[in-house]
C-alpha positions in Angstrom: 0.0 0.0 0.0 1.0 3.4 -0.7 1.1 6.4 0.9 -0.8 8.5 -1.6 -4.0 10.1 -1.0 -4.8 10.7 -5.2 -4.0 8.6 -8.0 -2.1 11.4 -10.0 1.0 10.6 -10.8 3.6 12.6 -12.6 4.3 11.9 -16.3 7.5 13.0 -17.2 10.5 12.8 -14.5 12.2 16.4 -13.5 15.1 17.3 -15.7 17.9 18.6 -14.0 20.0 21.3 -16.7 21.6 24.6 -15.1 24.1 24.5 -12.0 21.6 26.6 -9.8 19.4 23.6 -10.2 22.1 21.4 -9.5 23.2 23.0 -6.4 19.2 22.8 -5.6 19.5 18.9 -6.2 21.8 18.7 -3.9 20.4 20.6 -1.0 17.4 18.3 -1.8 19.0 14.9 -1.9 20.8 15.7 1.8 17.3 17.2 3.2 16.4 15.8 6.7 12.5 16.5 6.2 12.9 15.4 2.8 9.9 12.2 2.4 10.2 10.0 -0.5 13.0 8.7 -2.1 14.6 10.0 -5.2 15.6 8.4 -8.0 18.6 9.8 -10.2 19.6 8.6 -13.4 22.0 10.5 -16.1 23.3 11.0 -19.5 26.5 8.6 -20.9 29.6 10.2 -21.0 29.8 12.8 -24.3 25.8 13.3 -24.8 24.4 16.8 -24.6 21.3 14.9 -22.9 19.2 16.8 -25.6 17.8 13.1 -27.2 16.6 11.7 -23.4 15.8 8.4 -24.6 19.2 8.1 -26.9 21.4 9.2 -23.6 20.0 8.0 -20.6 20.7 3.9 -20.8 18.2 3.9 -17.6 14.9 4.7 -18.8 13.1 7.6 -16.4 9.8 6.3 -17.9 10.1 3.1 -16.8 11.1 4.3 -13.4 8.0 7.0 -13.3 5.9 3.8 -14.2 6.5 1.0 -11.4 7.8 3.7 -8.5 6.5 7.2 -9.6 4.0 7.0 -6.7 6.5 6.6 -3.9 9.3 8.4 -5.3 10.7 11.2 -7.0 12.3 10.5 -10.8 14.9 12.8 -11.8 17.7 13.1 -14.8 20.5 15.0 -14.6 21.8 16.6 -18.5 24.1 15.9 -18.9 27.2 14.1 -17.8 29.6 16.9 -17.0 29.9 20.1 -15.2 26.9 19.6 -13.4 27.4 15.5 -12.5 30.6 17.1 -11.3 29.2 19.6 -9.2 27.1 17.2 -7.7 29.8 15.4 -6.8 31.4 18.0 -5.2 28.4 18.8 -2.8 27.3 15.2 -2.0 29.5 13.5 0.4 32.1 10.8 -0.5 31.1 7.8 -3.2 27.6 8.9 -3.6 28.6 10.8 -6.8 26.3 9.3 -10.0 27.2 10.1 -13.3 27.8 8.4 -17.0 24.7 6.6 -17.3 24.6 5.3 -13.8 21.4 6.4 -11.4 21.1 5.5 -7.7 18.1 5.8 -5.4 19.1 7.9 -2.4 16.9 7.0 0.7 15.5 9.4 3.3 17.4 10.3 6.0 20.7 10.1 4.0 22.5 13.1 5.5 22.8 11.5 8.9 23.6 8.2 7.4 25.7 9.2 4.5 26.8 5.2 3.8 27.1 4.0 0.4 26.1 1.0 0.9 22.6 2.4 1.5 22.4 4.4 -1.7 24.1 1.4 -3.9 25.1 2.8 -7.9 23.4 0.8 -10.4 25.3 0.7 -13.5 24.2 -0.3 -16.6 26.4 -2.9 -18.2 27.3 -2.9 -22.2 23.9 -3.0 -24.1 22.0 -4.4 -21.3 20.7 -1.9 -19.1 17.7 -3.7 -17.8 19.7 -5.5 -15.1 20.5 -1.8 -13.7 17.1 -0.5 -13.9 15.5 -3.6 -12.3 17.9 -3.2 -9.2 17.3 0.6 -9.2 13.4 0.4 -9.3 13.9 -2.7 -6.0 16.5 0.2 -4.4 13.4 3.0 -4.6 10.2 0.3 -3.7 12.7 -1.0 -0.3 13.7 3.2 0.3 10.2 3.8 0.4 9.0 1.1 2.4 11.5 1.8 4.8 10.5 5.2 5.2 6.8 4.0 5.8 5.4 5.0 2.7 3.6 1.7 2.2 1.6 2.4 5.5 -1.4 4.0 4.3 -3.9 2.9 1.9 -3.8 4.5 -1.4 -7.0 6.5 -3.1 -8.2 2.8 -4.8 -7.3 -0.2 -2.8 -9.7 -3.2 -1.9 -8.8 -6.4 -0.2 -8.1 -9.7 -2.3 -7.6 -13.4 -1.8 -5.7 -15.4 -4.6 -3.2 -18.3 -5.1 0.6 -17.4 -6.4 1.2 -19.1 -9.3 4.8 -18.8 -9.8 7.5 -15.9 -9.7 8.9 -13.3 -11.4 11.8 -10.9 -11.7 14.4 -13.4 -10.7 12.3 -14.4 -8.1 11.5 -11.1 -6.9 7.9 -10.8 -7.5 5.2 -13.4 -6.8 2.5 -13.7 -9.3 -0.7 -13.8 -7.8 -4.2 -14.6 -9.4 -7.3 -13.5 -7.6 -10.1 -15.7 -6.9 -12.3 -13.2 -8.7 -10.1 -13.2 -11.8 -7.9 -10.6 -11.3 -3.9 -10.7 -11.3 -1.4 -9.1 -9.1 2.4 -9.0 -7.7 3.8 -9.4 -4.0 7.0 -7.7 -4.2 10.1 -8.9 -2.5 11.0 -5.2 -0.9 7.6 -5.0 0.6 7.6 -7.8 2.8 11.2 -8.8 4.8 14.0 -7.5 2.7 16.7 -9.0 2.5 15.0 -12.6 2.6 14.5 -13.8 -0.5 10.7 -13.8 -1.5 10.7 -17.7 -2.1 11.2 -18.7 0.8 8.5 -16.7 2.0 5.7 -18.5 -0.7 5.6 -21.0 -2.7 3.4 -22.3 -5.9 -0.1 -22.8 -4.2 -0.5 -20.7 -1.2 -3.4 -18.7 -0.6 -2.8 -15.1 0.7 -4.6 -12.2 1.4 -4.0 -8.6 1.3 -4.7 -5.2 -0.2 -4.2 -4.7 -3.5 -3.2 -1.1 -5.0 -5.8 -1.2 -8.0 -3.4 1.7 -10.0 -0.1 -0.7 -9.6 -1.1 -4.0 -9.3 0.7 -4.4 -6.2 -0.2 -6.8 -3.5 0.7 -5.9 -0.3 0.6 -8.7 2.5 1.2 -8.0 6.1 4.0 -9.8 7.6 4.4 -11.6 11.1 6.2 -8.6 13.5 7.4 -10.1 16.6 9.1 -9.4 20.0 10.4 -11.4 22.4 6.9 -12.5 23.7 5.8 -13.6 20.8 9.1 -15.9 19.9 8.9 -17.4 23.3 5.4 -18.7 22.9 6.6 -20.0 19.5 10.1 -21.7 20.8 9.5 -23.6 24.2 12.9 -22.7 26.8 15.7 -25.3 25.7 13.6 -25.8 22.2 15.7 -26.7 19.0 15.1 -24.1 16.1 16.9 -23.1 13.3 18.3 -19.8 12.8 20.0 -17.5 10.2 23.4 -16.2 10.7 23.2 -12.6 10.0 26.6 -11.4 11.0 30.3 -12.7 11.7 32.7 -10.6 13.4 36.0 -12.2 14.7 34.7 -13.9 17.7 30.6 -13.1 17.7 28.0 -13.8 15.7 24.5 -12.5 14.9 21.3 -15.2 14.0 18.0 -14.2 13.5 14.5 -16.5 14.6 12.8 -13.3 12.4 14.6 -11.5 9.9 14.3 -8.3 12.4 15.1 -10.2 15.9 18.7 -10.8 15.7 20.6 -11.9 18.5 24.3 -12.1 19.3 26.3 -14.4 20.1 29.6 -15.4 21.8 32.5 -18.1 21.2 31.4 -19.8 24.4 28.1 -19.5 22.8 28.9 -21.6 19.4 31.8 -24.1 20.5 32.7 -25.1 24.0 36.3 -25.3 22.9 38.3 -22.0 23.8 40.2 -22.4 21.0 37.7 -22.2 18.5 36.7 -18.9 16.4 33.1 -18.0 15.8 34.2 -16.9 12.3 35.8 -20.0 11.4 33.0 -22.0 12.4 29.9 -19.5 11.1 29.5 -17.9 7.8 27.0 -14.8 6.8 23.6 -16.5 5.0 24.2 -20.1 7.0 20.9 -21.4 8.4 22.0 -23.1 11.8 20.2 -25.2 14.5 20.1 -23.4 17.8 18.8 -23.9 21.1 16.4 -21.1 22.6 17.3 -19.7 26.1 14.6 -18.4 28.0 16.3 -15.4 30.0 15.4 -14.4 33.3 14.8 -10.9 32.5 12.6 -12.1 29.6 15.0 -11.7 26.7 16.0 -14.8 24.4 19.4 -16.1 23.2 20.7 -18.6 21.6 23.0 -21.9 21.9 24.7 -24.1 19.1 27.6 -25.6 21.4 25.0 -28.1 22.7 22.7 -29.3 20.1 22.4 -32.8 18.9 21.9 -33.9 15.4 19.1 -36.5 16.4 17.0 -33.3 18.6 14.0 -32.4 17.0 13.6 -29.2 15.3 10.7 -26.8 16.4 9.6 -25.7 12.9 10.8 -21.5 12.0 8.0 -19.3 12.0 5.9 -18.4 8.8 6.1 -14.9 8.0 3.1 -14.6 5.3 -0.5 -15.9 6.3 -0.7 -18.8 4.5 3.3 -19.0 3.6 6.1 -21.5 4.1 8.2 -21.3 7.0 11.3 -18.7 6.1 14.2 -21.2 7.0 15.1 -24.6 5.8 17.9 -26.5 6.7 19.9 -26.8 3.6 19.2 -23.5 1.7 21.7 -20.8 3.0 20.9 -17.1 2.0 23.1 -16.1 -1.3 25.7 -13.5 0.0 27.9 -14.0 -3.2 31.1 -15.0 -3.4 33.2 -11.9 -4.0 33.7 -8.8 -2.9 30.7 -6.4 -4.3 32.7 -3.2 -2.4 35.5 -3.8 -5.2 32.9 -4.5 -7.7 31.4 -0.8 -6.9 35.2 0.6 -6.7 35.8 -1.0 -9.8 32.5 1.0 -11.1 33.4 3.9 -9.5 37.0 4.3 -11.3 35.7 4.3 -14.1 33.6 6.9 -13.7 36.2 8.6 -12.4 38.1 8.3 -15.8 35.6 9.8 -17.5 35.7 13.1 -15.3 37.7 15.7 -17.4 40.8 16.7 -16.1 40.0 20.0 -15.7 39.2 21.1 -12.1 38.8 24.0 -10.2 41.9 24.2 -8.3 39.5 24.9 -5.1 36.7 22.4 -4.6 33.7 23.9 -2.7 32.9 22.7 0.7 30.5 19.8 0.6 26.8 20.1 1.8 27.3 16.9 4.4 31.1 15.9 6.0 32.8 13.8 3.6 34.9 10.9 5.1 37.8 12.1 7.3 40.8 13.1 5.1 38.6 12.2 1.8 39.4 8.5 1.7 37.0 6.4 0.9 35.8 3.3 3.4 37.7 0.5 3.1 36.0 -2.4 1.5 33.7 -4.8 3.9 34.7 -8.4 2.7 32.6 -11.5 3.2 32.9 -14.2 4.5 34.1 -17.2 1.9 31.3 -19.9 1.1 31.5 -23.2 3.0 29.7 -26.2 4.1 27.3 -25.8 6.3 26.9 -28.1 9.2 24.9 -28.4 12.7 27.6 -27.6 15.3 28.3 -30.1 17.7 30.8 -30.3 20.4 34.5 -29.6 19.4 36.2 -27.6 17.2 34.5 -28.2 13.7 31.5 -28.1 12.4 30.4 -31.5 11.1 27.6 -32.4 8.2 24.0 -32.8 9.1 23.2 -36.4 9.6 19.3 -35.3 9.0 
């Protein structure tokens, strides 16, 4: 569901063309009261942006289409002085320029990270990849800035059966039992998880459908510690997601918003043993659930047997599949996408002409100190998975 009140929509996005305007942009894109997200997409390197369709590889009317109602479109003509004076006033590796377009969230001035504003750049004669990514980037901005929470102008409720997926798997295809058609989009229900293991061909959900998009939303399980203590029994088996390694702790995740940490003691009952070389990001574990005295939950894996039973993970979607299973681990890829975006960055770097003013201006929002750029976050390498028993590895499930 969507925040708008009135179906109107604008039909062309907002062209961006003098340096005043630019300078506007900016002041725009770091704006704390600022609502929606806003999509930016450019001109390649050497177009005078004149023929929009010719020099913009990511189509601002395909954006306008599928995220127009939640967030703003805009093209910046062209590549040049003013992607370069954008730079200058945004902070550090936010810059977009050459084709490339990013969707910067809400809130970005007092989290200026990257990583939350990702560049999407469109490869050699196939830009769709790009544009798919950057339309997901604006629908997940604008459900994380609760612009999904009120019902648009025309919305009704529905009840259908999915029927298969989409989008690389990012869209459920849902047909109503009155003969309509709809899609449940991955970034409106528990981002990152991946929308399969949240459905499956034949389920029946419900929700409200946005008659102007097509888009079904579905509410999804929220829970507290309450509620995952009456669904995992103290000393209970469950499996869990590991979210996060970090030398000698961990983060898993009963719900993909509950994480809890823990400790080497925690994982392996061998003092020896490190957390990150038994635990790898996107590994679905079996853990024991620890009733707290002060009502919190954590989590044990030094002490779980292969032959305990496994209370099954909690559904997240009315009508859905439970969200772990015991041999599908959550993608996290297998190289480093920081270099991949460095790599991306350089070269739009190259195409920056030499020619700078020998004074920079100040930037709207602190750059990084001494104008490096943040080191790379690297992953943790693929490996077997494997229920932890006592000792110092991890062994194969026996299941």
């Amino acid at each position: 569901m969507t925040s708008t009140t009135s179906t109107a929509r604008p039909r062309t996005a907002e062209r961006i063309t003098t340096l005043a305007e630019t300078e506007r942009l900016a002041a725009r894109i770091l704006d704390p009261t600022r609502a929606r997200p806003l999509v930016l997409v450019t001109t390649t390197h050497g177009s005078n942006g004149t023929d929009v369709a010719a020099s913009v590889p990511l189509d601002p009317q395909r954006l306008l289409d599928e995220v127009g109602d939640v967030a703003d479109v805009v093209v910046l003509l062209p590549t040049g002085e003013l992607s370069m004076r954008l730079d200058d006033l945004l902070p550090d590796m936010l810059q977009v320029y050459g084709g490339a377009g990013r969707s910067y969230p809400v809130g970005l001035a007092a989290d200026p990270d990257w990583r939350r504003s990702p560049l999407r750049f469109p490869g050699r004669g196939a830009p769709d990849r790009a544009l798919d990514q950057l339309v997901s980037d604006a629908v997940a901005h604008a459900h994380a800035a609760g612009l999904f929470a009120h019902a648009p102008a025309r919305t009704r409720p529905v009840t259908g059966e999915v029927r298969g997926f989409i989008a690389g798997g990012s869209r459920a295809l849902v047909v109503h039992d009155d003969g309509g058609a709809s899609t449940i989009w991955a970034e409106l229900t528990a981002p990152p998880t991946p929308l399969e293991w949240l459905l499956a061909e034949g389920c029946r959900v419900s929700g409200a459908l946005d008659e102007d998009t097509h888009r079904l939303v579905v509410d999804v399980l929220a829970t507290s510690d309450a509620d995952l203590a009456d669904a995992f029994p103290h000393a209970a088996v469950t499996l869990a997601l590991v979210t996060a390694v970090d030398g000698d702790e961990a983060e898993l995740a009963l719900h993909p918003s509950h994480r809890i940490r823990v400790h080497g003691t925690d994982v392996s009952p061998n003092p020896l043993d490190r957390v990150d070389l038994l635990l790898s990001e996107g590994e679905v574990v079996a853990a024991r659930v620890v009733h707290l005295s002060t009502g919190a939950l954590h989590l044990r894996l030094s002490d779980v047997d292969d032959d305990e039973p496994i209370v099954p993970p909690l559904t997240l979607i009315a009508g859905g599949a439970p969200w772990l299973r015991e041999d599908r681990p959550l993608p996290t890829g297998s190289s480093d996408d920081s270099q991949a975006v460095e790599a991306q960055l350089e070269a739009l770097d190259a195409q920056r002409p030499v020619a700078e003013s020998a004074t920079s201006p100040a930037p709207l929002a602190a750059r990084t100190p001494g104008g490096a750029r943040p080191p790379p976050r690297r992953r943790a390498a693929p490996r077997r998975r494997g229920r932890l028993r006592l000792g110092a590895v991890a062994t194969p499930h026996k299941r």
